[in-house]
N, C-alpha and C positions, 0 to 999 in steps of 0.2 A: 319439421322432420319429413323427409322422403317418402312415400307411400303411405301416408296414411292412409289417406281413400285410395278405392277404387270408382272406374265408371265401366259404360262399355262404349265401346268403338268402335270402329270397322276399316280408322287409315290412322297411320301414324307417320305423321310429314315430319323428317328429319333434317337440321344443317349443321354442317362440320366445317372445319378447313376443308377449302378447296369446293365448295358450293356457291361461289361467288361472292360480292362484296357486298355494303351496308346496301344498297341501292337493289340488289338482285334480293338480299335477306327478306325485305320488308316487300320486297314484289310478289315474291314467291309465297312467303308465310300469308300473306293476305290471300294471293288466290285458292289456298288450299282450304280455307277456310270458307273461302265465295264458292267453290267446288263441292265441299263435303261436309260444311256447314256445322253442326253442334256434334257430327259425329267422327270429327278429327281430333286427332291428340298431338302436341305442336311439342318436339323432342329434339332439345338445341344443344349439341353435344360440343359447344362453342363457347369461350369465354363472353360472349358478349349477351350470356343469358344473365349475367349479374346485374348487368345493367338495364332487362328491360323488365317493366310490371303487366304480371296479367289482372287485365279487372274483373275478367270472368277466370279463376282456377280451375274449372273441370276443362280448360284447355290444355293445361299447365300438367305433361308427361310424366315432371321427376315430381308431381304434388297429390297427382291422381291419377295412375297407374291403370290401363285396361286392362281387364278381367281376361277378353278373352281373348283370340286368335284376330291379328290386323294386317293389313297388306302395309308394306314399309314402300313408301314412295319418296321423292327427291326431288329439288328444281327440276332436275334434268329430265324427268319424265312428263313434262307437261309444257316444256319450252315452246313448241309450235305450236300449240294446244291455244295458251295463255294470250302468245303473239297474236291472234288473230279474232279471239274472243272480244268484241267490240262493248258488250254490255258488261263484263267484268274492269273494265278500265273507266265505266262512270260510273263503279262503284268503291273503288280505290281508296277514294277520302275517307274509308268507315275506319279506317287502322284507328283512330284516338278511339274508338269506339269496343276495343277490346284490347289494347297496347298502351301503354305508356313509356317512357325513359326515365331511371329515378330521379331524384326530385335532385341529389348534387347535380349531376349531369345538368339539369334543367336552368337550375340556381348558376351555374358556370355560364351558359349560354345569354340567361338576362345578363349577366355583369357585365357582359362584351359588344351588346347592344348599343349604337348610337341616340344619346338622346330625342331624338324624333325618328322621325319615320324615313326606313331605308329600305336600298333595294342591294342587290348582288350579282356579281360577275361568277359563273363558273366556269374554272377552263380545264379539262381532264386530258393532260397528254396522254394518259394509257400506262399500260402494267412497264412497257419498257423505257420509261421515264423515271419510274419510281427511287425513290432515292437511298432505301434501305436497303443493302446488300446482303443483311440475314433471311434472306428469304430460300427456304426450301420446296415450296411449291409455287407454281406462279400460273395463270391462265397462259399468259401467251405473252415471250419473251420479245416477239414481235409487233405487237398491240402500241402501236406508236401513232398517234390521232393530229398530228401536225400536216398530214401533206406537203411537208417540205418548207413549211411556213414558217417564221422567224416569229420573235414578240411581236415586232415591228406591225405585222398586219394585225395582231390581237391589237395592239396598241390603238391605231386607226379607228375600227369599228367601237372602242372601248372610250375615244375622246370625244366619238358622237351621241353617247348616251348624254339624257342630259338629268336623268333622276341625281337625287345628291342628300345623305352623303349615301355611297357605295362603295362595298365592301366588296373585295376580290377573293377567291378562293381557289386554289388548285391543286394538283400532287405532286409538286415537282416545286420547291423554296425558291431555287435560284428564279427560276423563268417568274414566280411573280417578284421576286425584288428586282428584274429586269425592266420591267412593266411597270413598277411604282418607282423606280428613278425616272420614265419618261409621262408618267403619269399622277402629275405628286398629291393630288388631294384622296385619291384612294387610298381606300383603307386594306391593310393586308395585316397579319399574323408569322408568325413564325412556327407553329404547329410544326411538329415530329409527327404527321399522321401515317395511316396504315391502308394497307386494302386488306379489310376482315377476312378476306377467301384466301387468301395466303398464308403458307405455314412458317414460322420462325423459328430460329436457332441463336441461343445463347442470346437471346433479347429481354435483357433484365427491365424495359422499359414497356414492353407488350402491354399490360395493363393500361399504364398510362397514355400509350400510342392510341390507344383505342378509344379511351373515353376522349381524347381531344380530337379524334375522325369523329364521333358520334354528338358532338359539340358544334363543329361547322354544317354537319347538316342539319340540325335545329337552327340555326342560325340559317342557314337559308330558310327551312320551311316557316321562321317568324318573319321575313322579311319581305316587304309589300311588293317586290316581283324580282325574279330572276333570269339573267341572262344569262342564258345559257351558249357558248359562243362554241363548244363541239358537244358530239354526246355522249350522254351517260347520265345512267339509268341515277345515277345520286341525286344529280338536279332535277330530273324528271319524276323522279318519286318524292321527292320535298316538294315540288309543287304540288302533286295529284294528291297527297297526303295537309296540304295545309290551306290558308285559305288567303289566297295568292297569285300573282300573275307567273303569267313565262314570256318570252321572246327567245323562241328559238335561232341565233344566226347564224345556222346551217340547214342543209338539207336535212331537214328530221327523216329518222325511221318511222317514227311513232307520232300519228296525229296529234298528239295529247291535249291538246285546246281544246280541237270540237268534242273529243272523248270526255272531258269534264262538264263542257257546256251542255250537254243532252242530257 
C-alpha cells in the first residue's frame, strides 16, 4: 500500500514521458542518487516502475512518501552538470547496488541467451528511424544517426568482429533483417521495442513493448562485450552498469572505458 511511511528528504528526482529513454532512465536516476545520496526520494510517474525493484525502499516515493518540503528536480537539470562529472561515471556500476528488473523480466532474458558465451552488436539509428507511428511525443524527429550510411558499411565493420556467437540489436526491424541476410550467423530478434521517453496513443501493446526494450538491454549488460557501432547512451549504460567490455566503433562522446577503468 502507498504511503505507508514517511521519511524526510530534501530532493525528489522525477521521470515521465518525455525524460528520455531506458539508457537516459538509468543515467539519470543513478546520478541523483550519486549527487544527493540517501536524501533523495526517486518518483517514476512511468509505466516502467512496474518493472524495476528497489532493494533499499526509503528510495521508493509511492512507498515512503516525504514529510516535508523538497526541491522537485529532472534529468534535464543536471544534464551538463552529469556530462562532465568524471568521478560520477566510475561510479555508475553501483545501480545493481540499489535497482533491480523483476525477476520475469530477468527469467525472459536467460532464456534468450546463447549457450556459451557471447558478445553484441548495437546499432541505434535514432528517434527518426523508429518504427512505431503511435508516437505522440518524440525527442527529435530529426535524430537520424546513419550519416548517410547504408547496412552495407554496418555490415563491413560487423564481418570483422570475430567474437561468436553474436547477437545484433537495434531500433529499426528492417535494417537488422538487412544486415542478417548479408550476415547469416548473427543472431537478431524480432522485438516490437519502444523508446520509454516517448508518449503513445492507442498502443494496446505499450506494456509489452516495453518489457521486451527492457529485455534486450539485459541482454547486452549479460553479454561478454559490446559493440557498440553509433551512439547511445543504452549500450553505454549496459556496459558501465554490468560487468563487461565495449568497442566503441565511432567517435565516442563519452570516454567510458578509461571512466570504468579508474
Amino acid at each position: 500500500m502507498e504511503d505507508e511511511k514517511s521519511v524526510t528528504k530534501t530532493h525528489i528526482y522525477t521521470y515521465d514521458f518525455g525524460d528520455g529513454g531506458l539508457g537516459d532512465f538509468i543515467n539519470y536516476l543513478m546520478y541523483a542518487i550519486y549527487k544527493y545520496g540517501e536524501k533523495v526520494s526517486i518518483k517514476i510517474d512511468h509505466p516502467i516502475y512496474k518493472y524495476l525493484v528497489f532493494k533499499d525502499e526509503s528510495y521508493d516515493y509511492k512507498k515512503n512518501r516525504p514529510i516535508n518540503e523538497c526541491q522537485i528536480i529532472k534529468a534535464k537539470d543536471f544534464w551538463e552538470e552529469q556530462i562532465n562529472d568524471k568521478e560520477y561515471f566510475k561510479k555508475k556500476n553501483k545501480f545493481y547496488d540499489y535497482f533491480d528488473f523483476t525477476e520475469k523480466l530477468t527469467k525472459i532474458a536467460e532464456s534468450l541467451i546463447p549457450k556459451r558465451d557471447y558478445s553484441t552488436v548495437h546499432i541505434r539509428l535514432g528517434d527518426g528511424y523508429l518504427e512505431n507511428k503511435n508516437r505522440t511525443h518524440m525527442w527529435c524527429l530529426d535524430d537520424k544517426r546513419l550519416d548517410g550510411r547504408n547496412s552495407d558499411y554496418y555490415v563491413e565493420i560487423i564481418s570483422k568482429i570475430t567474437d561468436k556467437p553474436l547477437m545484433l540489436f537495434s531500433d529499426n526491424n528492417i535494417f537488422k533483417k538487412e544486415i542478417k541476410e548479408k550476415v547469416e550467423d548473427i543472431i537478431i530478434n524480432d522485438f516490437d521495442i519502444i523508446h520509454t521517453g516517448h508518449t503513445y496513443v492507442d498502443s494496446t501493446d505499450f506494456d509489452k513493448q516495453l518489457e521486451l526494450t527492457i529485455v534486450e538491454f539485459l541482454l547486452l549488460v549479460k553479454s561478454k562485450k559490446i559493440h557498440a557501432l553509433t551512439h547511445s547512451l543504452f549500450s553505454i549504460m549496459a556496459y558501465l552498469i554490468g560487468n563487461n567490455e565495449i568497442e566503441q566503433h565511432y567517435k565516442p562522446r563519452y570516454d567510458v572505458i578509461n571512466f570504468k577503468k579508474n
